[in-house]
DSSP file (Angstrom, degrees, kcal/mol; ACC not computed):
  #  RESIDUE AA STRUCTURE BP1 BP2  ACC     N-H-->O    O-->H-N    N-H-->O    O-->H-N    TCO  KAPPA ALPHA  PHI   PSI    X-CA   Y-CA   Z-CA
    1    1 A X              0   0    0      0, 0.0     2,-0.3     0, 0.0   106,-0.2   0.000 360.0 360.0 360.0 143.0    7.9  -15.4    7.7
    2    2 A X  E     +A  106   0A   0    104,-1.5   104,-1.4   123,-0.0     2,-0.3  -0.838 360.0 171.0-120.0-179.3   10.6  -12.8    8.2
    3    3 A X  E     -A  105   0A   0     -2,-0.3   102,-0.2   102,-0.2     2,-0.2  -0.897  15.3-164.1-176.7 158.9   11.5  -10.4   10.9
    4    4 A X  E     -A  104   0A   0    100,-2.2   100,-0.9    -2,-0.3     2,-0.2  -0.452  15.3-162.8-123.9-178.9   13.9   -8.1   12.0
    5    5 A X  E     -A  103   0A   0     -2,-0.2    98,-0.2    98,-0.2     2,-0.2  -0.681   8.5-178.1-171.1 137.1   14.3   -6.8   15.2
    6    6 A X  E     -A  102   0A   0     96,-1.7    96,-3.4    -2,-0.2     2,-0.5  -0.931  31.1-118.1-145.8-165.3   16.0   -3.8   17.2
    7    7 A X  E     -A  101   0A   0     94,-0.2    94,-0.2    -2,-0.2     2,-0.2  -0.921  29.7-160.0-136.8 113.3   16.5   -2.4   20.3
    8    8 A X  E     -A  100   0A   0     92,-1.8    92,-1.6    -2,-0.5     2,-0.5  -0.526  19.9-141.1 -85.7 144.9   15.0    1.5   20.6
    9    9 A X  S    S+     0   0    0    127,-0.2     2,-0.2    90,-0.2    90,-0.2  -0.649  82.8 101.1-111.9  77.1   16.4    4.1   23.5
   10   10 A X  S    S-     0   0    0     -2,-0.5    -2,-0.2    88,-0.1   135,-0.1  -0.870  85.1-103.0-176.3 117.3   12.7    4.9   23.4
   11   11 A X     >  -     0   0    0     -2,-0.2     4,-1.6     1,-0.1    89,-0.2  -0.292  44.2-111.2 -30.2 147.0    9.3    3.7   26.2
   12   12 A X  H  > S+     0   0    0     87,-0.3     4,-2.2     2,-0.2    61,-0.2   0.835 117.4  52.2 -64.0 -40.0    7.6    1.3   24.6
   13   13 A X  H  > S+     0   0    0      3,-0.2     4,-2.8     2,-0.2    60,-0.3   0.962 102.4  56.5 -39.8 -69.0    4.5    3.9   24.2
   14   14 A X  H >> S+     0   0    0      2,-0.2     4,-0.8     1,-0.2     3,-0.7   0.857 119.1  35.0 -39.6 -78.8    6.6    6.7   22.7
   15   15 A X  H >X S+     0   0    0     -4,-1.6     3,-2.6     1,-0.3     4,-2.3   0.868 119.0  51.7 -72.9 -51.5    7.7    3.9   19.7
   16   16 A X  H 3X S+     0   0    0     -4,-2.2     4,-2.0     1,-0.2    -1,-0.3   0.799 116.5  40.2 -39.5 -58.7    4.2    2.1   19.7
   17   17 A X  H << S+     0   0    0     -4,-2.8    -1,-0.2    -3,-0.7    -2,-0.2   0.631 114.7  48.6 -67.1 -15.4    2.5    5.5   19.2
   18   18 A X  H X< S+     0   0    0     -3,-2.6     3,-1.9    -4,-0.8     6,-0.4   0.865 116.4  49.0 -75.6 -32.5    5.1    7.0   16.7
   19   19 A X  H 3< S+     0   0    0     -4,-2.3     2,-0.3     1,-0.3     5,-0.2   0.970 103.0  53.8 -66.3 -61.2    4.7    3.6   14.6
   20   20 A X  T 3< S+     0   0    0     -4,-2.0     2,-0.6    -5,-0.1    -1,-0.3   0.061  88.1  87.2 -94.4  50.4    1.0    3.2   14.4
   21   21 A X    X   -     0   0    0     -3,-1.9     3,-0.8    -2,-0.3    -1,-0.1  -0.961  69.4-164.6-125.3 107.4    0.7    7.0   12.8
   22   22 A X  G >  S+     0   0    0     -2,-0.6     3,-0.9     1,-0.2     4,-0.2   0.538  74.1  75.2 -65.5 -13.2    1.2    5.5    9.6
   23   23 A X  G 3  S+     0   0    0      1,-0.2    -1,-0.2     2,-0.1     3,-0.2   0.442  83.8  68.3 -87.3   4.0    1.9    9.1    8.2
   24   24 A X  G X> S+     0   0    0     -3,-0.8     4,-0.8    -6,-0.4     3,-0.5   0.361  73.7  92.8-106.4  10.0    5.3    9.0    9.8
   25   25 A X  H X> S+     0   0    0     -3,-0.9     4,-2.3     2,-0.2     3,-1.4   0.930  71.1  62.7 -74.2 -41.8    6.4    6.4    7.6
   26   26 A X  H 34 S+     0   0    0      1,-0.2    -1,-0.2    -4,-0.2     5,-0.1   0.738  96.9  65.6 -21.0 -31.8    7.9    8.6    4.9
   27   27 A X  H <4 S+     0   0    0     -3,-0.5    -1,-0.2    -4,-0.1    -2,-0.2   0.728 120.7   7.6 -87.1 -25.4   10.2    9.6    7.6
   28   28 A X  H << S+     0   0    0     -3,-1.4     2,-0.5    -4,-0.8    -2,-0.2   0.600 109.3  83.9-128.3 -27.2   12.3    5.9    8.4
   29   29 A X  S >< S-     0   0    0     -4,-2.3     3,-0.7     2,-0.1    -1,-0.2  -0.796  77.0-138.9-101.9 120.3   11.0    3.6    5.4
   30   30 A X  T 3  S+     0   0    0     -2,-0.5     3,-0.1     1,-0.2   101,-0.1  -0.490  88.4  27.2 -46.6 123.5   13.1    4.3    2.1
   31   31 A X  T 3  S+     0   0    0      1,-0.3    23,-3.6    -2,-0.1     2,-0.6   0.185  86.2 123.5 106.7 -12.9   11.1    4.4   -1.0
   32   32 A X  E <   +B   53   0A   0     -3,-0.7    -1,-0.3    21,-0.2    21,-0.2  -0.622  31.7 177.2 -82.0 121.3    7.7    5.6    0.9
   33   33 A X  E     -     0   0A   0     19,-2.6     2,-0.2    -2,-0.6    20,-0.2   0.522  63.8 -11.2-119.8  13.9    6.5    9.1   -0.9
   34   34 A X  E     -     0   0A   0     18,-0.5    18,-1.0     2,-0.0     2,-0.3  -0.878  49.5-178.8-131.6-177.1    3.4    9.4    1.1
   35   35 A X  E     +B   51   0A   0     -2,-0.2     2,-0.3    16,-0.2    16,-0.2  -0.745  16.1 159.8-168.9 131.6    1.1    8.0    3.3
   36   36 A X  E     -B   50   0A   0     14,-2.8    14,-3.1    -2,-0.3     2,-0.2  -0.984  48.5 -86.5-160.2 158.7   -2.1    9.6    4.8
   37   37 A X  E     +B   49   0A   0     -2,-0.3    12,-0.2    12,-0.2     3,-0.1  -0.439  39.6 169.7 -73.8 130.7   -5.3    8.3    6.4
   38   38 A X  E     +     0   0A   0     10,-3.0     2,-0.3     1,-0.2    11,-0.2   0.614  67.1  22.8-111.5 -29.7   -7.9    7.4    3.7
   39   39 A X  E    S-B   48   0A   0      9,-2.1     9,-1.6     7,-0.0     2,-0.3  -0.941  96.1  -5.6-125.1 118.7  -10.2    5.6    6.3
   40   40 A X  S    S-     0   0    0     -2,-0.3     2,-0.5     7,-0.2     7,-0.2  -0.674  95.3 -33.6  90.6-158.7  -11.4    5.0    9.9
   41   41 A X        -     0   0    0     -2,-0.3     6,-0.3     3,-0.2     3,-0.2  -0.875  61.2-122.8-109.5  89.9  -10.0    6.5   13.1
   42   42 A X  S    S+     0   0    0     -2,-0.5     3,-0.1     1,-0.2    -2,-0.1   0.048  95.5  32.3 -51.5 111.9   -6.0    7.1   13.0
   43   43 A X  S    S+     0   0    0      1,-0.4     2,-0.3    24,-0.0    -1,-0.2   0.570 110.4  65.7 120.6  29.6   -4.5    4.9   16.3
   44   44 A X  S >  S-     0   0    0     -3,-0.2     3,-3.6   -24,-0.1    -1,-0.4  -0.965  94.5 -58.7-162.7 155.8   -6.8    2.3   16.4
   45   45 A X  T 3  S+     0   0    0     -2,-0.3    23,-0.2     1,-0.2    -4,-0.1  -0.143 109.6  28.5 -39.3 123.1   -8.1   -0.8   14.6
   46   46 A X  T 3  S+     0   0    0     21,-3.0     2,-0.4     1,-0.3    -1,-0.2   0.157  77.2 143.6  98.2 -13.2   -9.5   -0.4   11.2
   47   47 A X    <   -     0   0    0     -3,-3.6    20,-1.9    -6,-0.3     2,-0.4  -0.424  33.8-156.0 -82.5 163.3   -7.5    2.5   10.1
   48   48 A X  E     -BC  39  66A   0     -9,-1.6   -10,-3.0    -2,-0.4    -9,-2.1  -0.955   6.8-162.0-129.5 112.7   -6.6    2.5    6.6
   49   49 A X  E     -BC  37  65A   0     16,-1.7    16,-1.6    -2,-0.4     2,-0.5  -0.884  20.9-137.5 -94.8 138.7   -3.7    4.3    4.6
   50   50 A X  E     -B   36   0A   0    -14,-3.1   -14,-2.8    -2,-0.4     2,-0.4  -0.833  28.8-165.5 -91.8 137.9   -3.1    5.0    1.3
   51   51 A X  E     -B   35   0A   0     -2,-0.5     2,-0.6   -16,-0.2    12,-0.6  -0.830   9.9-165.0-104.8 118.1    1.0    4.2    0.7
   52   52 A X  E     - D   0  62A   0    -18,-1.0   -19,-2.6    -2,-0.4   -18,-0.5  -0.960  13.1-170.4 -92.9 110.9    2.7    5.4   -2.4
   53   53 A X  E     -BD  32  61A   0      8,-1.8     8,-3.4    -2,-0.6     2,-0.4  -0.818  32.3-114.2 -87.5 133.2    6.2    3.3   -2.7
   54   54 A X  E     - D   0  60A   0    -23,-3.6     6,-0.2    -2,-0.3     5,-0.2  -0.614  55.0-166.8 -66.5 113.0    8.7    4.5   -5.3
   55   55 A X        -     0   0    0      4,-2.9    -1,-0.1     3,-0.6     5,-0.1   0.843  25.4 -32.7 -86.4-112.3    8.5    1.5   -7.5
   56   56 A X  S    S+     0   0    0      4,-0.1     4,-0.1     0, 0.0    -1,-0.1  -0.586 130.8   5.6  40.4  -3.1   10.1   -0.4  -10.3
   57   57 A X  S    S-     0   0    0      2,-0.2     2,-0.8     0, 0.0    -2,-0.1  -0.031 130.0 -74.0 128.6  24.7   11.8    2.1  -13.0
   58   58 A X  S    S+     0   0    0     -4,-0.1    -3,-0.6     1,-0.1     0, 0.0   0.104  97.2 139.8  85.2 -44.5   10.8    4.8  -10.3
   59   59 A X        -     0   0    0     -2,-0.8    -4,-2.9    -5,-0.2     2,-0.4   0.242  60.2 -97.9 -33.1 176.9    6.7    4.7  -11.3
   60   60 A X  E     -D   54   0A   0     -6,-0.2     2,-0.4    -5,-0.1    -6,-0.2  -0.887  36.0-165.5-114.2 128.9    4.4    4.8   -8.2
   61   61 A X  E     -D   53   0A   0     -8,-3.4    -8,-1.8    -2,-0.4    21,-0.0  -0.998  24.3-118.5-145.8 142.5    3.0    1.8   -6.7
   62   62 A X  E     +D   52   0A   0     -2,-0.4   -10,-0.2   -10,-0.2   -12,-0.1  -0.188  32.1 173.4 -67.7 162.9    0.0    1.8   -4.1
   63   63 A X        +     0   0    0    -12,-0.6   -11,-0.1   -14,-0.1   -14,-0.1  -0.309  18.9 163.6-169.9  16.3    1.1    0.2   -0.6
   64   64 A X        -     0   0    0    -13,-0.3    17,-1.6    16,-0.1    18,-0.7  -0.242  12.2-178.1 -77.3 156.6   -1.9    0.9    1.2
   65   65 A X  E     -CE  49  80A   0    -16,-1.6   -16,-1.7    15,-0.3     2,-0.4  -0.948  24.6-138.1-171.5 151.2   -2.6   -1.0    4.6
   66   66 A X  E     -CE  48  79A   0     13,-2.1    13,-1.6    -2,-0.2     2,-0.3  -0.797  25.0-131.6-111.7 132.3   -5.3   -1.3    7.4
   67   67 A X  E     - E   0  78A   0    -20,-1.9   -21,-3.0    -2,-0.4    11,-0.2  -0.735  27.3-175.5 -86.1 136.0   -3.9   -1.5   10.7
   68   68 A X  E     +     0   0A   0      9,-1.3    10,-0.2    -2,-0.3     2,-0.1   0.204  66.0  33.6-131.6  16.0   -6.3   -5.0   11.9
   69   69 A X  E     + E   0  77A   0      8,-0.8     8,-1.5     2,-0.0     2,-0.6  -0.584  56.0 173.5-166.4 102.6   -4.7   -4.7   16.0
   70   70 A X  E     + E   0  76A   0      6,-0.2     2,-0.3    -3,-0.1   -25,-0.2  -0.845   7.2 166.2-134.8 136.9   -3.7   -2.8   18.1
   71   71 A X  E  >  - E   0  75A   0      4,-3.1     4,-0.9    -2,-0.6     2,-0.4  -0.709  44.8-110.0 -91.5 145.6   -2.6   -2.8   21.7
   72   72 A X  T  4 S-     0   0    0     -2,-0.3   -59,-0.1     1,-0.2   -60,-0.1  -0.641  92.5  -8.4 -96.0 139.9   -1.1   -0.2   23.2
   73   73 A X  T  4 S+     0   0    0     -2,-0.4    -1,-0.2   -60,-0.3   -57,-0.1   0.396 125.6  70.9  65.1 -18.8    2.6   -1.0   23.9
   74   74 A X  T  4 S-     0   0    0     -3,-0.3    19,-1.1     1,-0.2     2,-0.2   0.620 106.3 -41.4-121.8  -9.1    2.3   -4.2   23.1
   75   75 A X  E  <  -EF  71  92A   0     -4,-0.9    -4,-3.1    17,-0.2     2,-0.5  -0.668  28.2-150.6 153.7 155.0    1.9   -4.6   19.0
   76   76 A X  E     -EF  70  91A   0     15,-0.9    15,-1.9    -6,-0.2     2,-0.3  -0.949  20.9-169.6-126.9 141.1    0.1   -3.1   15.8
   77   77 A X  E     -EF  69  90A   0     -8,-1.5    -9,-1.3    -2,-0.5    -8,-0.8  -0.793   6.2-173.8-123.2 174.3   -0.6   -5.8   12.9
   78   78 A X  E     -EF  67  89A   0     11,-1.3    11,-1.0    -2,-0.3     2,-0.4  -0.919  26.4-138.8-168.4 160.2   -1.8   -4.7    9.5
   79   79 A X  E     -EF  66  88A   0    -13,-1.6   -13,-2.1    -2,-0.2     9,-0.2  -0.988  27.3-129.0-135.7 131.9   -2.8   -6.4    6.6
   80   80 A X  E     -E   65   0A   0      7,-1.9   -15,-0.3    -2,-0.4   -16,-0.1  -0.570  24.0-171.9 -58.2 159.9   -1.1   -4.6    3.1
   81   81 A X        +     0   0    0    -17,-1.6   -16,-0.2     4,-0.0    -1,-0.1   0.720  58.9  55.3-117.0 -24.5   -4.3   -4.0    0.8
   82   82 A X  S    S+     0   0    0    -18,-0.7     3,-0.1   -31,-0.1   -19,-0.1   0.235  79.0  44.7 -91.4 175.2   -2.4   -2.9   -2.4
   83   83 A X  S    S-     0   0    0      1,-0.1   -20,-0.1     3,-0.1   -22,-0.0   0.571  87.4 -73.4  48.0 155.1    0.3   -4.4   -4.6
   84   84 A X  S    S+     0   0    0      1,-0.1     2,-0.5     2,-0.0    -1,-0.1   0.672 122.8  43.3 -57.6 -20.0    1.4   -7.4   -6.1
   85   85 A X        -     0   0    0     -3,-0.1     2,-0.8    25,-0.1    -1,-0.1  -0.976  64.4-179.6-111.3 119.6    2.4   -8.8   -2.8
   86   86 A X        +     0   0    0     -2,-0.5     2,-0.6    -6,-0.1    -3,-0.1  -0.827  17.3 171.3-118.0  97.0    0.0   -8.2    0.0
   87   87 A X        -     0   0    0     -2,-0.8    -7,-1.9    21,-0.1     2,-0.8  -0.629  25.3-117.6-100.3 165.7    1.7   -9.9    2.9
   88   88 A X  E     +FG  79 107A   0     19,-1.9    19,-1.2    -2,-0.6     2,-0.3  -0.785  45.3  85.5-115.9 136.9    0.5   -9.7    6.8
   89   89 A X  E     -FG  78 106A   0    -11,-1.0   -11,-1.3    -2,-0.8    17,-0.3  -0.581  33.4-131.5 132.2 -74.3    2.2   -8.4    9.9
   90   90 A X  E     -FG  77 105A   0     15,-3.1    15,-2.0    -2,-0.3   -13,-0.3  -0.886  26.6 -98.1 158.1 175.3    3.3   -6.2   12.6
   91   91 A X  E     -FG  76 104A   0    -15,-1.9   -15,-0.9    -2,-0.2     2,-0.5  -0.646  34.1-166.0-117.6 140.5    5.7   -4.5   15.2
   92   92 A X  E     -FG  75 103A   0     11,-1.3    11,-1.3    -2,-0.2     2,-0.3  -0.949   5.5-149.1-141.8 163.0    5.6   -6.0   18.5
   93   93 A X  E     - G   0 102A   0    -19,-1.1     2,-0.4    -2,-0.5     9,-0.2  -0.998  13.6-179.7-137.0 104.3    7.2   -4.2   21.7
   94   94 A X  E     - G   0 101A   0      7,-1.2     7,-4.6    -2,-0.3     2,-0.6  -0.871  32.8-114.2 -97.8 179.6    8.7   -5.6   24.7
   95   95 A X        +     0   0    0     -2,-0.4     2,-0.9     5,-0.2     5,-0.2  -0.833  28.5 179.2 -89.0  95.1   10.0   -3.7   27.3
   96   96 A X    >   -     0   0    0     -2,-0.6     3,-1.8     3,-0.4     2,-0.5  -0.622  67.4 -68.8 -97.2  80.1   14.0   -3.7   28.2
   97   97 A X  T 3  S-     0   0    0     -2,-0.9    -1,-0.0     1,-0.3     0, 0.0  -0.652 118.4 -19.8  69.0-115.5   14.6   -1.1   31.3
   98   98 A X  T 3  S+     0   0    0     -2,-0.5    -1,-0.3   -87,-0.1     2,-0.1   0.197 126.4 100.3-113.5  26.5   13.9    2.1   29.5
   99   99 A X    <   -     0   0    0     -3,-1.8    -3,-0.4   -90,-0.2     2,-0.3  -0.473  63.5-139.8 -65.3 174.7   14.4    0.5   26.1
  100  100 A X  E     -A    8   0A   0    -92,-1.6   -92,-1.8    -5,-0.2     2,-0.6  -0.994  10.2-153.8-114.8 128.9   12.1   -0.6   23.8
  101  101 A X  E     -AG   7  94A   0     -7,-4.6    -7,-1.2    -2,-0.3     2,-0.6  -0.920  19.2-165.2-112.5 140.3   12.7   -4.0   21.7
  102  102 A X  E     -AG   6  93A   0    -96,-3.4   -96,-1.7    -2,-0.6    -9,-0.2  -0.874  16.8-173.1-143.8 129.5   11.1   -4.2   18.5
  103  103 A X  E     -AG   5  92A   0    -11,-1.3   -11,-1.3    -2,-0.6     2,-0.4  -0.464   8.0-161.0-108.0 144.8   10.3   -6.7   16.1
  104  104 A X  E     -AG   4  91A   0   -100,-0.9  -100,-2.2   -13,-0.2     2,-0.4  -0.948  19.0-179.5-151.2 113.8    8.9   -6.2   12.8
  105  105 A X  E     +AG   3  90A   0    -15,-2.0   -15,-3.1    -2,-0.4     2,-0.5  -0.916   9.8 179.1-136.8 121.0    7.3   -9.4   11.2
  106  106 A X  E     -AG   2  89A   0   -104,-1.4  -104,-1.5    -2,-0.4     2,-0.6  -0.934   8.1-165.1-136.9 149.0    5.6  -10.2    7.9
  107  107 A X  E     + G   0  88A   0    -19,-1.2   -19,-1.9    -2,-0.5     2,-0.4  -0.932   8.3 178.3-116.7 143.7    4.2  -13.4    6.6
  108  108 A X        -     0   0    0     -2,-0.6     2,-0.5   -21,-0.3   -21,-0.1  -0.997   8.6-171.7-140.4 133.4    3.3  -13.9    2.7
  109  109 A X        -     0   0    0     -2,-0.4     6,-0.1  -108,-0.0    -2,-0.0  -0.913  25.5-146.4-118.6  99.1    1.9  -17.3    1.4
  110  110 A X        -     0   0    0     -2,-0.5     2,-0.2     4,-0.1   -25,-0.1  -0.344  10.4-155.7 -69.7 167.8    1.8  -16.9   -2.4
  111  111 A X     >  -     0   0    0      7,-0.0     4,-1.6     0, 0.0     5,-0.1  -0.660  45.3 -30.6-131.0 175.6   -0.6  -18.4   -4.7
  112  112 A X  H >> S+     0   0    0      2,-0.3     3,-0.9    -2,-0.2     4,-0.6   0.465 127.8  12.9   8.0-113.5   -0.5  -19.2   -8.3
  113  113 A X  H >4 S+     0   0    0      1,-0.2     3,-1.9     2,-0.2     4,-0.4   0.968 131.6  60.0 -48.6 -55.0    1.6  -17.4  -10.9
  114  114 A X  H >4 S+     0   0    0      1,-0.2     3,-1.2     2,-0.2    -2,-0.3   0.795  83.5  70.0 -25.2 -47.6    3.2  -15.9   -7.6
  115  115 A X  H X< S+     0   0    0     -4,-1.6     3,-0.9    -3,-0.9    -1,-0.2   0.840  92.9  57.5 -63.0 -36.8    4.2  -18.8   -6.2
  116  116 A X  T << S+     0   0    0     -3,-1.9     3,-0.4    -4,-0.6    -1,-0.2   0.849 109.4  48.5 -20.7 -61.1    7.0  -18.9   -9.2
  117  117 A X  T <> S+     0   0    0     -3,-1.2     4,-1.8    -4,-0.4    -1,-0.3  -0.058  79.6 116.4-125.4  -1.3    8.2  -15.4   -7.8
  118  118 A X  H <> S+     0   0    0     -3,-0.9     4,-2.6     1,-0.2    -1,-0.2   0.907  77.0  43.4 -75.2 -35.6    8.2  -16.9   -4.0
  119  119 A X  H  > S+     0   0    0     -3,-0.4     4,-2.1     2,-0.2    -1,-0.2   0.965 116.0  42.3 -70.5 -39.2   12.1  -16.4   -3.6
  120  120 A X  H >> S+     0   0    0      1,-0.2     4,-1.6     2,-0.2     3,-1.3   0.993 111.3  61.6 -64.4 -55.2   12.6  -12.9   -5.1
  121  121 A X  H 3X S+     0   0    0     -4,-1.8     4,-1.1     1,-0.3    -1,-0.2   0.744 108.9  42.5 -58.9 -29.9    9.3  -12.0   -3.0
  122  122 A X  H 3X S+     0   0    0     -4,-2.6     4,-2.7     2,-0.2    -1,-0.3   0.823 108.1  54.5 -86.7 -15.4   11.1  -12.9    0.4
  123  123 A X  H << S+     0   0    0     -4,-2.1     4,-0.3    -3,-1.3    -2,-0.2   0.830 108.3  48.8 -70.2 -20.1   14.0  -11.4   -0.3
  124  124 A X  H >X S+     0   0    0     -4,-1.6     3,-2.1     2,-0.2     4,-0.9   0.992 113.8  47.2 -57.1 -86.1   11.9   -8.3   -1.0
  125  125 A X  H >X>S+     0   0    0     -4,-1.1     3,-2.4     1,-0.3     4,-1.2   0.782 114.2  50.7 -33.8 -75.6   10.0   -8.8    2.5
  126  126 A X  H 3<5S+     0   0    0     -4,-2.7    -1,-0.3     1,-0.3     4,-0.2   0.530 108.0  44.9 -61.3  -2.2   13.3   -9.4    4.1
  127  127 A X  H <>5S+     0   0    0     -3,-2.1     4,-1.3    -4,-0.3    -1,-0.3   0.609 116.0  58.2-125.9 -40.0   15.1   -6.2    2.7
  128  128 A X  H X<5S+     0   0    0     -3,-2.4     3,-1.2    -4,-0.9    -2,-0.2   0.996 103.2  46.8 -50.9 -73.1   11.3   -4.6    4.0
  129  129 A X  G ><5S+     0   0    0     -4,-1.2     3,-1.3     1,-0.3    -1,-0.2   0.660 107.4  69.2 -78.1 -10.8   11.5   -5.6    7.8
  130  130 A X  G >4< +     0   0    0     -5,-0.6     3,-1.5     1,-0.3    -1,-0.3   0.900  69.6  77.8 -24.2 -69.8   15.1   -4.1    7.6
  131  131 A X  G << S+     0   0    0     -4,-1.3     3,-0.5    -3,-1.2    -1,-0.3   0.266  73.4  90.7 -39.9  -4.3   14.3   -1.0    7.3
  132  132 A X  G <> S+     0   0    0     -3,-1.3     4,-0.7     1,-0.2     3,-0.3   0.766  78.2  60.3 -29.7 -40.3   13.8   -1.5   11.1
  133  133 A X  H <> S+     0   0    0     -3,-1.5     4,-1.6     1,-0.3    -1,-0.2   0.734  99.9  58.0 -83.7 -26.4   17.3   -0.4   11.8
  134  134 A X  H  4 S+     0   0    0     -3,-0.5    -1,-0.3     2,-0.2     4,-0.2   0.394 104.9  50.7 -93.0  12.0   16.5    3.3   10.1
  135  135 A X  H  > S+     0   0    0     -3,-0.3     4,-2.3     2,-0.1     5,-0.3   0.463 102.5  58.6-107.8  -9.1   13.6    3.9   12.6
  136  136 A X  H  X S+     0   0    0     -4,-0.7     4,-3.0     1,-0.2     5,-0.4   0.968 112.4  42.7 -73.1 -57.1   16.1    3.0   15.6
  137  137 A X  H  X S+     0   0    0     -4,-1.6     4,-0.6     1,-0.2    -1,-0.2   0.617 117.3  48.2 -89.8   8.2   18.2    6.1   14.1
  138  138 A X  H  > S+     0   0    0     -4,-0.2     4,-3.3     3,-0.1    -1,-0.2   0.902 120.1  34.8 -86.9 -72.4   15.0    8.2   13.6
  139  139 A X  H  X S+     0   0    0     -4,-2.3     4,-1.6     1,-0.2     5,-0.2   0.879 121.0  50.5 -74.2 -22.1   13.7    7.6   16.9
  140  140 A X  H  < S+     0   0    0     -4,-3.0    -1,-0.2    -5,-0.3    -3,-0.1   0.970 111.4  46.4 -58.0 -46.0   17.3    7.6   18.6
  141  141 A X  H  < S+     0   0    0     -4,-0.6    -1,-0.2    -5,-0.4    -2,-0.2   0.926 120.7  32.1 -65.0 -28.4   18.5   10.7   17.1
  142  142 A X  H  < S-     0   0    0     -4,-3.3    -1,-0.3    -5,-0.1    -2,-0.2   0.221  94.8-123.8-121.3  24.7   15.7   12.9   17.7
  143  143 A X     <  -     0   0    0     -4,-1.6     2,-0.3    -5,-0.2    -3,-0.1   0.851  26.5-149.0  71.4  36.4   14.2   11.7   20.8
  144  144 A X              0   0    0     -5,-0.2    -1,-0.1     1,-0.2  -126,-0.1  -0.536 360.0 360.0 -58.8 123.4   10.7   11.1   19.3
  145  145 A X              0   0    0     -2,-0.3    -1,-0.2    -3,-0.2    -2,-0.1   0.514 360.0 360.0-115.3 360.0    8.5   11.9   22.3
């Protein structure tokens, strides 16, 4: 498993609700060039985005992912459905005064050929739940409300 984690000048609602509109991912995750709801009901379990990530040599590779929890304020899990790595897991929220702290966790067990690939494929993951630290300056700078 890896995880990141930082500390948002954000309610735990305000980040919990920017986070599971998956379309706002363009906006803090480097390398995302869209994202829009392909399925279900956006803000609740079962919805389903399709992800393009800037790939490889630049080419386009799917990222899609079903949100498979959510609580309100307290964590969204997802399971990727797309790409050579499908790993699972989610943002969890506690509460610090009027901060928010937030943790961003994925787990991957590779299989077969994969399993080769297992180091580069966490360092990838961990370089993933990073990108944590650009939605602290998203949500800091502008105040998402």
């Amino acid at each position: 498993m890896v995880e990141h984690e930082v500390l948002v000048h954000c309610d735990a609602m305000t980040v919990y609700s920017y986070l599971l509109d998956g379309t706002n991912l363009p906006q803090w995750r480097e390398g995302v060039r869209s994202c829009h709801l392909s399925a279900g009901v956006a803000g609740g379990a079962g919805a389903r985005y399709q992800v393009l990530l800037t790939g490889p040599g630049g080419r386009a590779v799917a990222g899609d992912f079903e949100v498979t929890r959510a609580r309100p304020g307290a964590e969204i899990e997802m399971n990727i459905l797309a790409g050579p790595v499908r790993p699972k897991g989610g943002y969890y929220f506690s509460t610090e005064g009027n901060n928010t702290r937030v943790r961003y966790a994925l787990e991957y067990h590779p299989r077969g050929l994969m399993s080769l690939f297992g180091g580069a494929v966490q360092r990838g993951l961990k370089t993933e739940v990073e990108q944590l630290s650009r939605l602290k300056d998203v949500l800091d700078r502008h105040q998402v409300r």
